[in-house]
ZAMARRO-974109 format. One record per residue: residue number from 1; x, y negated, z negated of N, C-alpha, C in turn. Coordinates in pm, whole numbers, plus 32768, in hexadecimal, padded with zeros to 4 digits. Each point is the difference from the previous one (the first is absolute). Example, Ala and Ser with C-alpha at 12.3 -4.5 7.8 and 13.67 -1.06 7.14 Angstrom:
BEGIN
NODE seq   nu   nv   nw  cau  cav  caw   cu   cv   cw
NODE   1 8527 8239 7CF4 7FA7 7F89 8000 805A 7F88 8000
NODE   2 7FDD 7F97 8048 8052 7F89 7FFA 7FB3 7F93 7FB7
This chain:
BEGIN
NODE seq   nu   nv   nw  cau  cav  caw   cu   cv   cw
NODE   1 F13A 43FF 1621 8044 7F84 7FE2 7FF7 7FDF 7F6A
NODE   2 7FB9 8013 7FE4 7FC7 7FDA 7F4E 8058 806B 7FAB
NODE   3 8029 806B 801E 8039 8055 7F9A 80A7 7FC1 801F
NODE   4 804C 7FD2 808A 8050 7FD4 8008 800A 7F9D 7F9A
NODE   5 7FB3 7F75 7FE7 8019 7F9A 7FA8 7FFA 8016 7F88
NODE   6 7FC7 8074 7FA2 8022 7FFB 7F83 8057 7FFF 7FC1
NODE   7 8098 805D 801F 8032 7FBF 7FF5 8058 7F9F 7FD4
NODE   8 7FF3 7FAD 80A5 8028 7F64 7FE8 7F83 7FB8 7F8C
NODE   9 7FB4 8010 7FE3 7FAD 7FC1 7F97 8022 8028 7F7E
NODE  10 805F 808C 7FEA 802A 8007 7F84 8071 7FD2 7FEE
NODE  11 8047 8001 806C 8086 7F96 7FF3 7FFF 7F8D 7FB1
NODE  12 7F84 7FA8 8023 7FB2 7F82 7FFD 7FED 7FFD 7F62
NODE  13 7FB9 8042 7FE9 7FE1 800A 7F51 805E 7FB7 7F90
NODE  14 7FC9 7FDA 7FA0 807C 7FC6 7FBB 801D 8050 7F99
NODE  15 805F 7FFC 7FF8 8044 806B 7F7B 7FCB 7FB4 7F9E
NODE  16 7FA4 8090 7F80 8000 800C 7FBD 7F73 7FC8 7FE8
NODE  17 7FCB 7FEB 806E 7F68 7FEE 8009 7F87 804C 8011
NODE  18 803D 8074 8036 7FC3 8095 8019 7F95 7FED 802E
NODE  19 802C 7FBA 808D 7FC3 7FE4 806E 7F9F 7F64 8022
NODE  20 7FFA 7FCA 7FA2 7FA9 7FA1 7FF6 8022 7F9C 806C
NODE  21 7FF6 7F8E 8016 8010 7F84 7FFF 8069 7FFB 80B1
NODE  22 8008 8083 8046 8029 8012 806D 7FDE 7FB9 8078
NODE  23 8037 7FE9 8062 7FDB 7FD2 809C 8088 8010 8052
NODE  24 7FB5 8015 8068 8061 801A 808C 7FE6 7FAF 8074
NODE  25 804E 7FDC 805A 7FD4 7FC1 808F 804A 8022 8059
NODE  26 7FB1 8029 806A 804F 7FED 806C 802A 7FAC 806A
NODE  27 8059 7FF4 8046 8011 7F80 8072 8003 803F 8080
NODE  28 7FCE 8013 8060 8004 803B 8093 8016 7F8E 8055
NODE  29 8042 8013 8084 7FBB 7FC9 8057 7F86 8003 8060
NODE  30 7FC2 7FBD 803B 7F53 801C 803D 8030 806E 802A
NODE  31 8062 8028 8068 7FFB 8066 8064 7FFA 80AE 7F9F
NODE  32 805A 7FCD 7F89 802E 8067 7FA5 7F66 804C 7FEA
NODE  33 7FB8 7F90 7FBF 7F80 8057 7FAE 7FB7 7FF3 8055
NODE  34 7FC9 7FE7 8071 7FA3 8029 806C 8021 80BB 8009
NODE  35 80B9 8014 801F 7FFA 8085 7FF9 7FF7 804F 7FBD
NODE  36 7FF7 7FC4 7F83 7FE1 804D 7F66 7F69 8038 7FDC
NODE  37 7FC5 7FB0 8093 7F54 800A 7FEE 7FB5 7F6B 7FEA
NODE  38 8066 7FAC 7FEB 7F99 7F82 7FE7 8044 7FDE 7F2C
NODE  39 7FD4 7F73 7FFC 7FE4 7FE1 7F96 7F80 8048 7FA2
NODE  40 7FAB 8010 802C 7F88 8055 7F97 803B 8078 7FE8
NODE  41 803F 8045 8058 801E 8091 7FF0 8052 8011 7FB4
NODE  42 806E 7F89 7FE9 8088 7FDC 7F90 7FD5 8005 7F7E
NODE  43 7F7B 7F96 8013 7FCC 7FCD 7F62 7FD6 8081 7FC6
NODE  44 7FDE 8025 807D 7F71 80A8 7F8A 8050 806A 7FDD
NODE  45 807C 7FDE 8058 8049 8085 7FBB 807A 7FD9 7F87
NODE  46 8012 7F68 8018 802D 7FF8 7F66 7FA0 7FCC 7F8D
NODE  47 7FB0 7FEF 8011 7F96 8003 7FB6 7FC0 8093 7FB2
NODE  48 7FFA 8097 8052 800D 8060 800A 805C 801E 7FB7
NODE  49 80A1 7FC8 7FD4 804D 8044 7FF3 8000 7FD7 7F59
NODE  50 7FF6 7F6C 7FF5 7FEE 7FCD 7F95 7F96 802D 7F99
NODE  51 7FB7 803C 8024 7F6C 8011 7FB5 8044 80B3 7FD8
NODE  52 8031 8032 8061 804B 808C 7F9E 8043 8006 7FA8
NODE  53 805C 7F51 8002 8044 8006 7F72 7FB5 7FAC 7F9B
NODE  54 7F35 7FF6 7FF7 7FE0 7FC8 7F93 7FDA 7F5A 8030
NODE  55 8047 7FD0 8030 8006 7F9D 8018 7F7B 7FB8 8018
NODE  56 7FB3 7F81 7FF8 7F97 7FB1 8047 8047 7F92 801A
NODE  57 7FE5 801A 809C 8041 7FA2 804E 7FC1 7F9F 8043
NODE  58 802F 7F8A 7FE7 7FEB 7F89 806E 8033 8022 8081
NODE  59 7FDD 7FCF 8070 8062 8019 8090 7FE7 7F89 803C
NODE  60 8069 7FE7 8049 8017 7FD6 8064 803E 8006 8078
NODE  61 7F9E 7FD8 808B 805A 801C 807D 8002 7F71 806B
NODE  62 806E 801A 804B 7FCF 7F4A 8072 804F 804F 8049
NODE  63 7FEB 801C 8058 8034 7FED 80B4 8032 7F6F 800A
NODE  64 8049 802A 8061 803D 7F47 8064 8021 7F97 7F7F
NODE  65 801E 802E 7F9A 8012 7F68 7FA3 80A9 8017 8027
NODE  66 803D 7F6B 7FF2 8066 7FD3 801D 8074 8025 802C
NODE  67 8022 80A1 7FA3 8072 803B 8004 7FDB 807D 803B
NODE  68 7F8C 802A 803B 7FBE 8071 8034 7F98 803D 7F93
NODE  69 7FC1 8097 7FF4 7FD2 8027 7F8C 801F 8011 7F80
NODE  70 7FB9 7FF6 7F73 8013 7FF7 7F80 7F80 8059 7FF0
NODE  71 801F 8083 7FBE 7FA4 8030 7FB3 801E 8015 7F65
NODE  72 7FA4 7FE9 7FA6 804D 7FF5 7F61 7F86 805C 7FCC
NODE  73 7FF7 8068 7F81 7FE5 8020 7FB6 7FFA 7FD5 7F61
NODE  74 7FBD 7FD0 7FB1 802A 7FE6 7F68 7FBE 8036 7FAE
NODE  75 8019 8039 7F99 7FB5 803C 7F9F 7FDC 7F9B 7F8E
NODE  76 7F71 7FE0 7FEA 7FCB 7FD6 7FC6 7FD0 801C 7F79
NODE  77 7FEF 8071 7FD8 7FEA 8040 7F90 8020 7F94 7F76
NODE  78 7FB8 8049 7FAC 8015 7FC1 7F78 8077 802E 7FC1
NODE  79 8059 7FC2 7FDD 8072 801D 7FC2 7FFA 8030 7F69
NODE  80 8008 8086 7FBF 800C 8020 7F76 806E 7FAB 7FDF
NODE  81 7FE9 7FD8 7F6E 8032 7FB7 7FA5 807E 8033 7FE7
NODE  82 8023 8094 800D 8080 8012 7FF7 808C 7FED 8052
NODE  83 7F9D 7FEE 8094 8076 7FC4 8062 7FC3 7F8E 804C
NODE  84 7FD1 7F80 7FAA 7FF6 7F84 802B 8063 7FBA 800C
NODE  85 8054 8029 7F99 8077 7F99 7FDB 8055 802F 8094
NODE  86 8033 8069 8055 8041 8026 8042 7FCD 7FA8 8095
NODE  87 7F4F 8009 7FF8 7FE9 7FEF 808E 801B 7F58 7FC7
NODE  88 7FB4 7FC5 7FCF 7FF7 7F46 7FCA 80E1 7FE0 8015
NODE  89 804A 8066 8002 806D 7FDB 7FE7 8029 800B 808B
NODE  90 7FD4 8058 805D 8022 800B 80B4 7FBB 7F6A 803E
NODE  91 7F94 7FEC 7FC2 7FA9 7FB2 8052 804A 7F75 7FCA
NODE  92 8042 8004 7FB7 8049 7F74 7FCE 80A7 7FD2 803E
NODE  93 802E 8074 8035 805C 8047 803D 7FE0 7FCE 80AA
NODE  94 7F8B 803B 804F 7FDB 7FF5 8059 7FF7 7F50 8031
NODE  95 7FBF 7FD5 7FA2 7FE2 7F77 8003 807A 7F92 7FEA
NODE  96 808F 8036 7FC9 804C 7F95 7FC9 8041 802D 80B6
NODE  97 8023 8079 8032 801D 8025 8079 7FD8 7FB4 80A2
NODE  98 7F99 8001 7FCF 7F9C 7F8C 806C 8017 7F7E 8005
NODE  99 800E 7FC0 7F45 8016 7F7B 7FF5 80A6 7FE4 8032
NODE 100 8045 8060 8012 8089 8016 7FF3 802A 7FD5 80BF
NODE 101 7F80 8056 805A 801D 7FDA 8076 7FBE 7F6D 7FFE
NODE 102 7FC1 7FF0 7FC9 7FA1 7F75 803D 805C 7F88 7FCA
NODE 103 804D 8016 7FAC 8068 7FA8 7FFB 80AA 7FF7 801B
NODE 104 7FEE 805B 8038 8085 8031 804A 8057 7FE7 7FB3
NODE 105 8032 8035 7F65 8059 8017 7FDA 8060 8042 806C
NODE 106 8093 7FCF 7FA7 8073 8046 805C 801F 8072 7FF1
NODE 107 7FED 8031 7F66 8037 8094 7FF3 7F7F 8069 803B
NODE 108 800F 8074 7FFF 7FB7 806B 8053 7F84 801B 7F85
NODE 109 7F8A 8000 8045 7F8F 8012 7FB2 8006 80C9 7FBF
NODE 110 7FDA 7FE8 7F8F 800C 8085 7FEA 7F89 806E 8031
NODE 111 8051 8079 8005 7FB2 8064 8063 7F82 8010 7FCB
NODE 112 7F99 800E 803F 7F6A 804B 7F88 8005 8060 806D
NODE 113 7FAB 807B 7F88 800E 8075 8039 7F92 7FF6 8077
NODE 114 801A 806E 803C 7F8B 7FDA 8084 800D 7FAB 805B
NODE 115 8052 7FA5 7FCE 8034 7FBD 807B 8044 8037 807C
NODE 116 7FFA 7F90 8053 8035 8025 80C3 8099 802B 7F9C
NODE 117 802F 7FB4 7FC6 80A4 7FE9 801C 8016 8085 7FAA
NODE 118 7FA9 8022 7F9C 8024 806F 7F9A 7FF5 808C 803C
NODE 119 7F70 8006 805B 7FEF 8093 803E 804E 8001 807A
NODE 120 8048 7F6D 8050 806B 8033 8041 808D 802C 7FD3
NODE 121 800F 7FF8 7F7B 8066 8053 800B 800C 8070 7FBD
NODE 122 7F58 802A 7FCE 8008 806F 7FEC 7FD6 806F 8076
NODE 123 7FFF 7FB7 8073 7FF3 8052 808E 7F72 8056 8015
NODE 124 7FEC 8027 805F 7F6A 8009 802C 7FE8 809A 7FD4
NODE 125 7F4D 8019 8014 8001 8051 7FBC 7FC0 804F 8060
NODE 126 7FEE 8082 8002 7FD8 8056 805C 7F9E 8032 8023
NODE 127 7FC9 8029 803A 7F5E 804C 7FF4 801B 8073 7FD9
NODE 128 8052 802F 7FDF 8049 8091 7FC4 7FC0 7FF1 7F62
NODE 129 806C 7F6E 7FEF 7FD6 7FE8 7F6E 7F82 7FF1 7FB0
NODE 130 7FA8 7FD8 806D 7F75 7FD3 7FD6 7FCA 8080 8003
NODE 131 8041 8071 8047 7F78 806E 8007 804B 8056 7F87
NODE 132 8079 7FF2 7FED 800B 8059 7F84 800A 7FC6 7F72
């Protein structure tokens, strides 16, 4: 499972950050990741997957919260000075996006990468892909 998500975790990455400042999540439903092995088995293997690309990761997992399971990965790492400006410029990006739903502007919030709406239409990815 862990070599499957890398990856979707390099998808995640922000250009031109060379790798830094990354995170991924997933959304299941309960029934989904019980057959996946459970929530722990999700976390350790993207946790697992994240730590091959460098990464120190925060995690997180919840069963049964609202919309079914959420497991998230984030890379925590110290950001070199040469691609601060890139990640400080996503995370400002991320945040006007959020403020954007919480006030329900009318026009369409813009895509951030990694997003549900962005990796759906770049369509799913395979376990083919992850192993090669």
């Amino acid at each position: 499972m862990a070599i499957a998500h890398v990856p979707l975790l390099c998808r995640n990455c922000l250009e031109g950050a060379d790798g830094y400042g990354g995170s991924y999540q997933v959304n299941l439903d309960d029934e989904e990741a019980l057959e996946l092995g459970g929530v722990e088995l999700i976390r350790a293997a993207m946790r697992k997957a994240a730590r091959q690309l460098g990464w120190k990761v925060t995690k997180i997992g919840r069963a049964g919260i609202r919309y079914g399971t959420m497991v998230v990965v984030q890379d925590v790492r110290d950001v070199p000075k040469e691609h601060q400006a890139v990640v400080n410029h996503a995370m400002n990006d991320r945040m006007r996006a959020a403020l954007h739903k919480v006030w329900s502007e009318q026009a369409p919030a813009p895509d951030q990468r990694g997003s549900v709406a962005l990796m759906t239409q770049e369509g799913p990815v395979t376990l083919s892909e992850g192993l090669g």
